[in-house]
Gaussian input, Z-matrix of N, CA and C with variables (Angstrom, degrees):
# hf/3-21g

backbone

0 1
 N
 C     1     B1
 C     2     B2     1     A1
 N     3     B3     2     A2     1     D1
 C     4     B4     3     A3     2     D2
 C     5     B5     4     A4     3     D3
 N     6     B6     5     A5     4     D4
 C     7     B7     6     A6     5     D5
 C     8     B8     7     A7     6     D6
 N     9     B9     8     A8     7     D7
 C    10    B10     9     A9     8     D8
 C    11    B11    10    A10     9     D9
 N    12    B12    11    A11    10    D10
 C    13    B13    12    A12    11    D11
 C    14    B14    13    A13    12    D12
 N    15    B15    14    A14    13    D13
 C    16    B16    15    A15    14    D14
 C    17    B17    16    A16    15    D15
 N    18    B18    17    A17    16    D16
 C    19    B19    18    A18    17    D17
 C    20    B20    19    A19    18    D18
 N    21    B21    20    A20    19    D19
 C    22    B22    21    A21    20    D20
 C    23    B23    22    A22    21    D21
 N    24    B24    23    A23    22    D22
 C    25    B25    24    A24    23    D23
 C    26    B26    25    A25    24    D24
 N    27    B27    26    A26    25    D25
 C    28    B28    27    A27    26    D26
 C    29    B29    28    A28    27    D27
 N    30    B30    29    A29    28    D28
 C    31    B31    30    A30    29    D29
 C    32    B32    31    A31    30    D30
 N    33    B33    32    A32    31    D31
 C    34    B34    33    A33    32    D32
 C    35    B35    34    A34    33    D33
 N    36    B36    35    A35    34    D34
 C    37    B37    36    A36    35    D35
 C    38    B38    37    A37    36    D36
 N    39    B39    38    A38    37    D37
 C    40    B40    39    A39    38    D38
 C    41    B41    40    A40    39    D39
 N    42    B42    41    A41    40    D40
 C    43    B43    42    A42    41    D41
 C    44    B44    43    A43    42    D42
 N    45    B45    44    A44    43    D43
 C    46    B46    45    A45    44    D44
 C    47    B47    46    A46    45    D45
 N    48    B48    47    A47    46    D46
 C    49    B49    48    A48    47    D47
 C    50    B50    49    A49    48    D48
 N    51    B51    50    A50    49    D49
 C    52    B52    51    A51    50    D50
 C    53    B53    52    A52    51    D51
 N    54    B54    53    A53    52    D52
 C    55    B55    54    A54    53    D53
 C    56    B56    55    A55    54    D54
 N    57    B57    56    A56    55    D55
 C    58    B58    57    A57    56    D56
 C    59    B59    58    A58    57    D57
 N    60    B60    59    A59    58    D58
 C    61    B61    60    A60    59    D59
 C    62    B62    61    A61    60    D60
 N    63    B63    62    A62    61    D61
 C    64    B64    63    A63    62    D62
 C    65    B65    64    A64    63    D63
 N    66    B66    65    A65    64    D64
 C    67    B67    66    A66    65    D65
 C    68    B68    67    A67    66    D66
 N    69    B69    68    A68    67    D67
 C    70    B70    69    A69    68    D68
 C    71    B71    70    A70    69    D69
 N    72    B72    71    A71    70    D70
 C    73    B73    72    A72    71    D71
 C    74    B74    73    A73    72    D72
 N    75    B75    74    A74    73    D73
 C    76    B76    75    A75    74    D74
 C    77    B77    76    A76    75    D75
 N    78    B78    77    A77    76    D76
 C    79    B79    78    A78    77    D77
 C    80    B80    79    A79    78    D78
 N    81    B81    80    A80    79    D79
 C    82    B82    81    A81    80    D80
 C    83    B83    82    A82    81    D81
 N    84    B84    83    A83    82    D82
 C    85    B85    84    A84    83    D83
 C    86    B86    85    A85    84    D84
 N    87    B87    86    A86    85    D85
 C    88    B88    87    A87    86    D86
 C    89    B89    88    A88    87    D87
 N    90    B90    89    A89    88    D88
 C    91    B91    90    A90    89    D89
 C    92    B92    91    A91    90    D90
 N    93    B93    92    A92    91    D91
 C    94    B94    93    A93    92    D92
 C    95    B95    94    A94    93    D93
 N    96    B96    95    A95    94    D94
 C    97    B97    96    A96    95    D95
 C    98    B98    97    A97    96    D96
 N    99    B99    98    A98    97    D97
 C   100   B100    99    A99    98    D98
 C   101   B101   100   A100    99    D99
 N   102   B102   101   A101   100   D100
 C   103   B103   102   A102   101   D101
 C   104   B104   103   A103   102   D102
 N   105   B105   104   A104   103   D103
 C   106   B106   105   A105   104   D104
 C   107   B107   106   A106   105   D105
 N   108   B108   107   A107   106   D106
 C   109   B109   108   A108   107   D107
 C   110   B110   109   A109   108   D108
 N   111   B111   110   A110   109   D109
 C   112   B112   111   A111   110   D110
 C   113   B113   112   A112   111   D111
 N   114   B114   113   A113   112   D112
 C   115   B115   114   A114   113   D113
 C   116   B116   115   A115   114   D114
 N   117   B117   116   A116   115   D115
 C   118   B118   117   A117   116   D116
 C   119   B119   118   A118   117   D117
 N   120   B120   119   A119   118   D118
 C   121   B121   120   A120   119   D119
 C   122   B122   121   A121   120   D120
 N   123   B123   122   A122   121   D121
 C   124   B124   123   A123   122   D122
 C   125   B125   124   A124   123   D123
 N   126   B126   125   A125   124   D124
 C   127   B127   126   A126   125   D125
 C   128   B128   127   A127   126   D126
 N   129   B129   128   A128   127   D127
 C   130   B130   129   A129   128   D128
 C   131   B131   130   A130   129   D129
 N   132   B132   131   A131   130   D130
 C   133   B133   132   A132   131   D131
 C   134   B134   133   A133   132   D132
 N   135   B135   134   A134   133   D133
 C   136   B136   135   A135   134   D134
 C   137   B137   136   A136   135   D135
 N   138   B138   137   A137   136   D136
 C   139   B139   138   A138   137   D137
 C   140   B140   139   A139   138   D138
 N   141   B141   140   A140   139   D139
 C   142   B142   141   A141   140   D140
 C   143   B143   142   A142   141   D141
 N   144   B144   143   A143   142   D142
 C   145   B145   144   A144   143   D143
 C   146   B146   145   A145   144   D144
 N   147   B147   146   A146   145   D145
 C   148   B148   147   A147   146   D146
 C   149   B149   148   A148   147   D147
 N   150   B150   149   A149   148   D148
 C   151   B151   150   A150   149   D149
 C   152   B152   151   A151   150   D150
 N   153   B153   152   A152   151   D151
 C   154   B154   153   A153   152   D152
 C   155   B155   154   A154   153   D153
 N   156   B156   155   A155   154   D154
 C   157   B157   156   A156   155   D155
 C   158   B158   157   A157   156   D156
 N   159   B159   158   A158   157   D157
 C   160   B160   159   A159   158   D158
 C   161   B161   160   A160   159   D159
 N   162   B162   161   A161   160   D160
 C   163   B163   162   A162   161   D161
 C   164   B164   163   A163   162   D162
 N   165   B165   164   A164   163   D163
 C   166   B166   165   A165   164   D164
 C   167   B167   166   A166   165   D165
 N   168   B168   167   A167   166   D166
 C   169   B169   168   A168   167   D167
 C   170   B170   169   A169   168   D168
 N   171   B171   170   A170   169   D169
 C   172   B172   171   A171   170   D170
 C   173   B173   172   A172   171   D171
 N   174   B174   173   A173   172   D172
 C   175   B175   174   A174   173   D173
 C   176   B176   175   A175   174   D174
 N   177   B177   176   A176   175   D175
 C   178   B178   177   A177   176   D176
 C   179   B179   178   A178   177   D177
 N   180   B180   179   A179   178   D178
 C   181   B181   180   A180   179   D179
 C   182   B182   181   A181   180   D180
 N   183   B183   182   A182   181   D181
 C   184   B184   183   A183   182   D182
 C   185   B185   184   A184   183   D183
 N   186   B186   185   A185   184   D184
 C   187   B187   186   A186   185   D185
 C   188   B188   187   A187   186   D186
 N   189   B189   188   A188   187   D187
 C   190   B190   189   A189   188   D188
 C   191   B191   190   A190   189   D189
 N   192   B192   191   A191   190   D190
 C   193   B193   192   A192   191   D191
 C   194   B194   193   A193   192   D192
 N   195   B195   194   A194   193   D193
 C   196   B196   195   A195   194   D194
 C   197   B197   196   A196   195   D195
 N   198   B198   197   A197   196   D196
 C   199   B199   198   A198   197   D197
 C   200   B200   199   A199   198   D198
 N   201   B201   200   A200   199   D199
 C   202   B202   201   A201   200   D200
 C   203   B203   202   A202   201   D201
 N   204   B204   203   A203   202   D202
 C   205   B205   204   A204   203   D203
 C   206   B206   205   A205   204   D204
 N   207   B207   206   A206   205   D205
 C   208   B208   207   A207   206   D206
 C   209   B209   208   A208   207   D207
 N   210   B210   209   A209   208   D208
 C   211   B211   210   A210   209   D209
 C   212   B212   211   A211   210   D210
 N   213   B213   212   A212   211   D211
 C   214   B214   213   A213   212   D212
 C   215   B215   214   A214   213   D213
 N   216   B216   215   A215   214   D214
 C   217   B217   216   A216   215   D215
 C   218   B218   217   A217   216   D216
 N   219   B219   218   A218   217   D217
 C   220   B220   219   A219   218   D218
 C   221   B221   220   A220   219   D219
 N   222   B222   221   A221   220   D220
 C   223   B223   222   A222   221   D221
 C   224   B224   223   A223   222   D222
 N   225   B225   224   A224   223   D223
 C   226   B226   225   A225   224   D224
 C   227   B227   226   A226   225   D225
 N   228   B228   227   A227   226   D226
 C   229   B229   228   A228   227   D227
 C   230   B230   229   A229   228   D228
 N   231   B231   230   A230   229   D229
 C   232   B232   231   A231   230   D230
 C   233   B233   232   A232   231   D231
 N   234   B234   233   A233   232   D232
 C   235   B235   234   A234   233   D233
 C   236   B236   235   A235   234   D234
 N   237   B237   236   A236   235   D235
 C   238   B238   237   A237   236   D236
 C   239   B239   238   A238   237   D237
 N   240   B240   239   A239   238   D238
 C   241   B241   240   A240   239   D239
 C   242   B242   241   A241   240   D240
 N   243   B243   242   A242   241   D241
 C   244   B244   243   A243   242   D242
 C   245   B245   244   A244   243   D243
 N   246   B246   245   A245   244   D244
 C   247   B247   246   A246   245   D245
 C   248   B248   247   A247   246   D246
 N   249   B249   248   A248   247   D247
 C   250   B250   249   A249   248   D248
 C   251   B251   250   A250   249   D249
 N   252   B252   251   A251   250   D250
 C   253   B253   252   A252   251   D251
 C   254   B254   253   A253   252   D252
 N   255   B255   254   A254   253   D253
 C   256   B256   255   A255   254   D254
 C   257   B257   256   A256   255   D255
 N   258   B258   257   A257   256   D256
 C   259   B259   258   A258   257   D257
 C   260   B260   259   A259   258   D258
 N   261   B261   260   A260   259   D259
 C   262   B262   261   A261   260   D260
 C   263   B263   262   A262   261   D261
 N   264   B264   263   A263   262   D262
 C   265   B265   264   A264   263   D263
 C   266   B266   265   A265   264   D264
 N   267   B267   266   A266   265   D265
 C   268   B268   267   A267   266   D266
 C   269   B269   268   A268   267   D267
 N   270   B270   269   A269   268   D268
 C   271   B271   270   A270   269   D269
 C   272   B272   271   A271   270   D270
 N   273   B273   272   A272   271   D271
 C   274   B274   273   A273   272   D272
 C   275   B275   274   A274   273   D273
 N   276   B276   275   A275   274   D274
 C   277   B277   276   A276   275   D275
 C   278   B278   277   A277   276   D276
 N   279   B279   278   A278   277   D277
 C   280   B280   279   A279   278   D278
 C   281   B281   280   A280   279   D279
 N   282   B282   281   A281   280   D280
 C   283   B283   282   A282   281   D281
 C   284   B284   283   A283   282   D282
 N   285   B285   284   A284   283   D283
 C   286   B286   285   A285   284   D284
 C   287   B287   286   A286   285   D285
 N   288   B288   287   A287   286   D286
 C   289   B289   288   A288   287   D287
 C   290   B290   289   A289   288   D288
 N   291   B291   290   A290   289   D289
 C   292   B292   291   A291   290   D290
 C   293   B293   292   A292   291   D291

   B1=1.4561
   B2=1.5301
   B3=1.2596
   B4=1.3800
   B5=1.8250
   B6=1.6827
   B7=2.2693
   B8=1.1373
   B9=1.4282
   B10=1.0713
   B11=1.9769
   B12=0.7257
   B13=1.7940
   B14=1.6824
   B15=1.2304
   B16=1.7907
   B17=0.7418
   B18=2.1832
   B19=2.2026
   B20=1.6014
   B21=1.1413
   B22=1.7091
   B23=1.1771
   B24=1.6340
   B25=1.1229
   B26=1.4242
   B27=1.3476
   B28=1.9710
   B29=0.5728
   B30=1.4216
   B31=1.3973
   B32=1.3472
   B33=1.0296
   B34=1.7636
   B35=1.6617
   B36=1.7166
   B37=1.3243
   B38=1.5439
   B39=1.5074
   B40=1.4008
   B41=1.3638
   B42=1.3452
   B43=1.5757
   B44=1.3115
   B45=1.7041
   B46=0.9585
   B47=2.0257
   B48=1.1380
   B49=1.8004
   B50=1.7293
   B51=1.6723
   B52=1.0787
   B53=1.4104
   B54=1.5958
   B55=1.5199
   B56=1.4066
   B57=1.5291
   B58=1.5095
   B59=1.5521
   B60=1.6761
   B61=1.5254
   B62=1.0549
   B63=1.0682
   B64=1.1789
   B65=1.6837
   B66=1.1611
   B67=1.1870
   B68=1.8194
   B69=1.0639
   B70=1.4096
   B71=1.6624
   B72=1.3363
   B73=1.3365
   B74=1.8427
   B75=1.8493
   B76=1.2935
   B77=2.0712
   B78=1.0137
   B79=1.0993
   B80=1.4758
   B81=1.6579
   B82=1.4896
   B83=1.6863
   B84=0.9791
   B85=1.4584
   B86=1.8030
   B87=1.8891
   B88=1.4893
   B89=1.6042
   B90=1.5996
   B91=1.1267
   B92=1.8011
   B93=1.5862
   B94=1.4505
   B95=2.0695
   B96=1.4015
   B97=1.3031
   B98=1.4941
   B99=1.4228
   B100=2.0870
   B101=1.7578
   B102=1.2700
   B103=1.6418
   B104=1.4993
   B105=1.1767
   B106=1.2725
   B107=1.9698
   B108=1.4695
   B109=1.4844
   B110=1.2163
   B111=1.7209
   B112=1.4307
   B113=1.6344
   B114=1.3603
   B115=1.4745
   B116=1.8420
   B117=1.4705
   B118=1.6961
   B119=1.8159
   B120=1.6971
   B121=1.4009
   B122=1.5011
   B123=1.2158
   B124=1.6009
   B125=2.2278
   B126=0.9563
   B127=1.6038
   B128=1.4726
   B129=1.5039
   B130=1.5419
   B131=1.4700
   B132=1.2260
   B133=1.7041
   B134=1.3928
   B135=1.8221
   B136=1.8750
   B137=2.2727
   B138=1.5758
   B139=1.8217
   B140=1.7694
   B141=1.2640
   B142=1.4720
   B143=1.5245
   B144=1.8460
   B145=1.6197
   B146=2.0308
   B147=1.6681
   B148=1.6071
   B149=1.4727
   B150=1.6368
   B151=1.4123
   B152=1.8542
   B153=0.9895
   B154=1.5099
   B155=1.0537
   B156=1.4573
   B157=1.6764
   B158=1.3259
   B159=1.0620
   B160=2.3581
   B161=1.9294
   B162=0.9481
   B163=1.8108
   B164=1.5155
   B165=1.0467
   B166=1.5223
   B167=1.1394
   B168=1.3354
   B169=1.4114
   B170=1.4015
   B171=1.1422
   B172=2.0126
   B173=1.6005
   B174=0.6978
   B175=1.5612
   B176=2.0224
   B177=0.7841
   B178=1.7767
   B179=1.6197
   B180=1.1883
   B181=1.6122
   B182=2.2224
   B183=1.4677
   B184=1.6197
   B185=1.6256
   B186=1.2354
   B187=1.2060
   B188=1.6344
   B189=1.6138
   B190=1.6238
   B191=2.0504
   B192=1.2439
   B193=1.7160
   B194=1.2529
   B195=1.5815
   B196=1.3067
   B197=1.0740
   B198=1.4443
   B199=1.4836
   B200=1.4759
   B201=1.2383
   B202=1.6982
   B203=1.2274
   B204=1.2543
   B205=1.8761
   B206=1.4705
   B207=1.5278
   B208=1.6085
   B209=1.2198
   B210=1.8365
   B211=1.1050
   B212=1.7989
   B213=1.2321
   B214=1.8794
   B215=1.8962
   B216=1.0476
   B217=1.8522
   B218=1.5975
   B219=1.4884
   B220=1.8656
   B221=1.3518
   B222=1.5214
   B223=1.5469
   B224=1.9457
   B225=1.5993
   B226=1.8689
   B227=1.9168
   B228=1.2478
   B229=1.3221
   B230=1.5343
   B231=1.4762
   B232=1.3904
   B233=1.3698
   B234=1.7116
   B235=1.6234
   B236=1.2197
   B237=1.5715
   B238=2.0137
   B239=1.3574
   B240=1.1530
   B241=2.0436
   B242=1.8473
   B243=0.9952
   B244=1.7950
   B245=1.8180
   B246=1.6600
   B247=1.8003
   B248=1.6982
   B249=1.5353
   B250=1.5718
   B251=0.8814
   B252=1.5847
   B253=1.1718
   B254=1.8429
   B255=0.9378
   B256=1.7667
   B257=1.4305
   B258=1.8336
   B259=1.5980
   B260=2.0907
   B261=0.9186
   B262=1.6656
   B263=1.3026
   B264=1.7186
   B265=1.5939
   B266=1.3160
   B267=1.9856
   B268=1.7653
   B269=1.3197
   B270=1.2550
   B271=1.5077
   B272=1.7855
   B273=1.4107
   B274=1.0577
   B275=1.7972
   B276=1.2264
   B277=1.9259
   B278=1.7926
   B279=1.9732
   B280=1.0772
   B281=1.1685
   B282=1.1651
   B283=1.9733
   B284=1.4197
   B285=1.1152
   B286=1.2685
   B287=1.5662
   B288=1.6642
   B289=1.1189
   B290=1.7592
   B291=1.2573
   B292=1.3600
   B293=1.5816
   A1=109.07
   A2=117.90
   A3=125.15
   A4=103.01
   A5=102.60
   A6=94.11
   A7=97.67
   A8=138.38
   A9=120.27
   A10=112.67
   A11=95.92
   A12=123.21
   A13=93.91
   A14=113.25
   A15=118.72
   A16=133.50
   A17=92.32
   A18=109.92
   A19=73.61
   A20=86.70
   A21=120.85
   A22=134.48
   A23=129.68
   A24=149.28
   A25=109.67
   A26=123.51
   A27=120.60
   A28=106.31
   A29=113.20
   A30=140.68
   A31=108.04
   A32=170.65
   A33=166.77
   A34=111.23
   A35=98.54
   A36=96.77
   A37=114.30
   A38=119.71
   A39=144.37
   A40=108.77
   A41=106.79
   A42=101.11
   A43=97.48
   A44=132.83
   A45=140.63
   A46=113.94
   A47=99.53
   A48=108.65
   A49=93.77
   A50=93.33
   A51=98.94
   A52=129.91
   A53=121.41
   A54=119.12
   A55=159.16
   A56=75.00
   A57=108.89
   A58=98.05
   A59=151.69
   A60=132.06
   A61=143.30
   A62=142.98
   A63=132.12
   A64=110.66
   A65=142.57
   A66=135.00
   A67=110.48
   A68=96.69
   A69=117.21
   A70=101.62
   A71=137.12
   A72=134.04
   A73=115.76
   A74=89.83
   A75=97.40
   A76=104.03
   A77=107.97
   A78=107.81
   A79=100.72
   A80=116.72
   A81=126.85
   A82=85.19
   A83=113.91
   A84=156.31
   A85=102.71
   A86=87.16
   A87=95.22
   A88=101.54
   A89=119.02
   A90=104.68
   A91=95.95
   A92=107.14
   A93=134.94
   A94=73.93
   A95=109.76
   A96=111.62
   A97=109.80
   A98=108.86
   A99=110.08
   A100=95.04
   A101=90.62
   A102=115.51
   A103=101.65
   A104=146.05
   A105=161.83
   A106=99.75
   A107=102.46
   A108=114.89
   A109=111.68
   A110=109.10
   A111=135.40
   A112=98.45
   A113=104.19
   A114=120.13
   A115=101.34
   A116=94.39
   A117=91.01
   A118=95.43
   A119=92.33
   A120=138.01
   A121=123.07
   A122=121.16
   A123=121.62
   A124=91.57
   A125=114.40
   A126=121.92
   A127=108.69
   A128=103.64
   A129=103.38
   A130=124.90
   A131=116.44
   A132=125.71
   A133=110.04
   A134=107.79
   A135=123.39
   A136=74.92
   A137=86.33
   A138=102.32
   A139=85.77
   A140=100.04
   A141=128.95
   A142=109.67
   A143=93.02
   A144=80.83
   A145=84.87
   A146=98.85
   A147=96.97
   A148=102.24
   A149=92.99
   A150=114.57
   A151=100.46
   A152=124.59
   A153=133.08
   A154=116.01
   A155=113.24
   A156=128.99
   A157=120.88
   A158=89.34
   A159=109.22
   A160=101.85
   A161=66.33
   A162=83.09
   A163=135.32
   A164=137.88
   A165=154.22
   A166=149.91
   A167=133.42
   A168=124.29
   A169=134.00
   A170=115.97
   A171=98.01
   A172=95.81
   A173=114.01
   A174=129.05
   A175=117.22
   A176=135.26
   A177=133.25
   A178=86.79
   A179=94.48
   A180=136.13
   A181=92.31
   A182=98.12
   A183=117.63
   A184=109.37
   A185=143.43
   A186=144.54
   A187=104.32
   A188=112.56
   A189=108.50
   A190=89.89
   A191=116.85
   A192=103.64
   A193=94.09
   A194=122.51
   A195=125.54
   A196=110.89
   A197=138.56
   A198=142.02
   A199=104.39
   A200=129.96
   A201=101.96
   A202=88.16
   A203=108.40
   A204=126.99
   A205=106.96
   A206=93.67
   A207=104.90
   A208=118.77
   A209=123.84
   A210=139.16
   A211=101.15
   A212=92.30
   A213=102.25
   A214=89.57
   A215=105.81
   A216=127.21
   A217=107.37
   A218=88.68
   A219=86.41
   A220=95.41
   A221=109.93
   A222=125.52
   A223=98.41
   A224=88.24
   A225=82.00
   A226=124.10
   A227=110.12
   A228=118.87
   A229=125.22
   A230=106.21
   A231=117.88
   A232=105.85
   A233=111.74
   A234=130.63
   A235=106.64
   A236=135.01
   A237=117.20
   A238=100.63
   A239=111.30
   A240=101.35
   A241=95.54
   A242=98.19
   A243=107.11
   A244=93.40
   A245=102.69
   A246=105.72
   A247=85.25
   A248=94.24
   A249=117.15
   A250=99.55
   A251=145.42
   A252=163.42
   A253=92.21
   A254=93.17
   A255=107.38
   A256=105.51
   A257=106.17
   A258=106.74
   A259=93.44
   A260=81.19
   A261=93.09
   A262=107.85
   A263=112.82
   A264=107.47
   A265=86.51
   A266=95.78
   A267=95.55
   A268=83.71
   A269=119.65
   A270=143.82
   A271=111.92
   A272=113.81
   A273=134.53
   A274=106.34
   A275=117.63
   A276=116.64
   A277=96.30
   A278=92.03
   A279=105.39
   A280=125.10
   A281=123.35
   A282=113.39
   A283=111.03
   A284=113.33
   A285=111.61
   A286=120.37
   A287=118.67
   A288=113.44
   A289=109.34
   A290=108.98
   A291=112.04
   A292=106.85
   D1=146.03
   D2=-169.79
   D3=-86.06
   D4=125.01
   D5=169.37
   D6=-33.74
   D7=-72.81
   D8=-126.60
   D9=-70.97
   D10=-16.96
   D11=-165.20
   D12=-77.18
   D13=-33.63
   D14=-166.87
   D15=-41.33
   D16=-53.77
   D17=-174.41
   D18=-133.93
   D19=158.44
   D20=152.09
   D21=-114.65
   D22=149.47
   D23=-168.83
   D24=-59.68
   D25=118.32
   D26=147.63
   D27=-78.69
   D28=168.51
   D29=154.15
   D30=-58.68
   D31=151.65
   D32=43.52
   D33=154.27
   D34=11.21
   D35=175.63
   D36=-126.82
   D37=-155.40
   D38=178.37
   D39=-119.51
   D40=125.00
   D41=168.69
   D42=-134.04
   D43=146.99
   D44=165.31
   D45=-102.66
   D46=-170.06
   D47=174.11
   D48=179.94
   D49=122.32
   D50=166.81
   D51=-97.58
   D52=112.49
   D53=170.61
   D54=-10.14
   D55=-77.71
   D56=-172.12
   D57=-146.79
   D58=112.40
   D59=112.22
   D60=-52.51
   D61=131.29
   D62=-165.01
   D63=-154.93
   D64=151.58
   D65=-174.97
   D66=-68.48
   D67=-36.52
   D68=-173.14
   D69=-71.10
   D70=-10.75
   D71=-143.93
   D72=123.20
   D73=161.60
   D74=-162.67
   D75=-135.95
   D76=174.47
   D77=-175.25
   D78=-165.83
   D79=117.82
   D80=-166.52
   D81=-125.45
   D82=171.58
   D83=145.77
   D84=-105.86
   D85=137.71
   D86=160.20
   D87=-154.04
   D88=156.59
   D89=164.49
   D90=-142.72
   D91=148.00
   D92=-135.94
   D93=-113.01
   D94=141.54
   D95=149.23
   D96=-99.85
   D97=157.63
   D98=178.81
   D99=-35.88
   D100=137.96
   D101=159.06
   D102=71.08
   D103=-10.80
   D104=146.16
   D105=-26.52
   D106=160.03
   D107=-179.98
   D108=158.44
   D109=168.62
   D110=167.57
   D111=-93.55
   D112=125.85
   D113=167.13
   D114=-63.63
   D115=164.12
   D116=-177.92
   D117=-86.14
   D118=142.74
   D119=-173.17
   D120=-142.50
   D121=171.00
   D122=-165.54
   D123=-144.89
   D124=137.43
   D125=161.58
   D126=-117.59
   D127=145.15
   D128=166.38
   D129=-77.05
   D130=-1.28
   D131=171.76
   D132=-109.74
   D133=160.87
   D134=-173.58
   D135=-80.55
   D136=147.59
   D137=170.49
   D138=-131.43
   D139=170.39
   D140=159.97
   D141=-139.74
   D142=130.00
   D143=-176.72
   D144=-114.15
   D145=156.72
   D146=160.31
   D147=-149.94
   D148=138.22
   D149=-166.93
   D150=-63.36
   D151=147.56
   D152=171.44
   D153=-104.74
   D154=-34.48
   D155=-170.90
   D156=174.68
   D157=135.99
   D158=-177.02
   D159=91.19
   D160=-155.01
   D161=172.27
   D162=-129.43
   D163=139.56
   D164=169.23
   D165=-101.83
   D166=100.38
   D167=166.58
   D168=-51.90
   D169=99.94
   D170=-168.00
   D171=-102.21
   D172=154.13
   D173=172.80
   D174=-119.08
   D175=119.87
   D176=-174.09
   D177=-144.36
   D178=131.72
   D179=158.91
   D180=35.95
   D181=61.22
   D182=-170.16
   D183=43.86
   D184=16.10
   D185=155.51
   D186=-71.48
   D187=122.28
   D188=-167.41
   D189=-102.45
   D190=143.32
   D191=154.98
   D192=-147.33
   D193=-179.06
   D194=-174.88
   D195=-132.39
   D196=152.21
   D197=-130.10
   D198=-146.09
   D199=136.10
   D200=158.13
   D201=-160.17
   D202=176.61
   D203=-158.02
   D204=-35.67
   D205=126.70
   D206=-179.32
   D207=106.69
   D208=-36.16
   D209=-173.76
   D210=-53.59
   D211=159.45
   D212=-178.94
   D213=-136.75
   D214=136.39
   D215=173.18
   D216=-130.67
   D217=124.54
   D218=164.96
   D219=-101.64
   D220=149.07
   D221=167.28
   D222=-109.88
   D223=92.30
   D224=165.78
   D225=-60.70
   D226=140.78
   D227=166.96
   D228=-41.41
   D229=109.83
   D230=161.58
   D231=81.02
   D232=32.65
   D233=-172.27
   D234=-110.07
   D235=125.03
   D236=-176.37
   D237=-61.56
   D238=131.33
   D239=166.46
   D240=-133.93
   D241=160.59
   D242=-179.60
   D243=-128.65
   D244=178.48
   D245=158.62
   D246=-154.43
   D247=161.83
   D248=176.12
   D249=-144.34
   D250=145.71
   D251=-150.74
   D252=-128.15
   D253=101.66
   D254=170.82
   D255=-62.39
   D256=-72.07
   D257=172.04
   D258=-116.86
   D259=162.47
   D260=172.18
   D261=-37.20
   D262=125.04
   D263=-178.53
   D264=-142.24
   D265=162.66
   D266=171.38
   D267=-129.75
   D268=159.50
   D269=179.40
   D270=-129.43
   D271=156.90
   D272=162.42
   D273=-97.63
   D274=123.74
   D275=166.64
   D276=-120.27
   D277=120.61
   D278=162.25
   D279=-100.55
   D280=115.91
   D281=-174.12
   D282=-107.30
   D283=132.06
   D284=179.71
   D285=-129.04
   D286=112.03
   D287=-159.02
   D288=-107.30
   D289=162.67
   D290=-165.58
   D291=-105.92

């Protein structure tokens, strides 16, 4: 099955879908409506996020860049990072715990 096909878009919210759990790590789907986001936060595990579709603001340790389909982001461990959905984006979050 194709990411993009996985979750679908709301209207004014966040929806996630989780993959895979695993003790070892996790792997969600989420997709962001415009102006939608994660407030800034910190995890104790390395994540990888990759954009699937639209575009993104990511923010890591107050460094802002912007992301859009295709893009790959590491979120280092125990770093504040936020996201804002510029236009509607869906992402893959890989977490990988030690």
């Amino acid at each position: 099955m194709q990411l993009n096909k996985m979750i679908a878009y709301q209207k004014g919210a966040v929806v996630s879908r989780t993959v895979v759990k695993k003790d070892t790590g996790n792997v969600t789907l989420f997709s962001f409506d415009k102006g939608q986001g994660l407030s800034e936060h910190t995890a104790p595990f390395e994540a990888l996020v990759y954009l699937v579709d639209g575009e993104a603001e990511i923010t890591v340790a107050g460094k802002s860049q912007r992301a859009v389909k295709g893009d790959l982001v590491i979120l280092p461990a125990n770093r504040p990072h936020a996201l804002k959905a510029i236009k509607k984006f869906k992402m893959m979050l890989v977490m990988i715990k030690k």
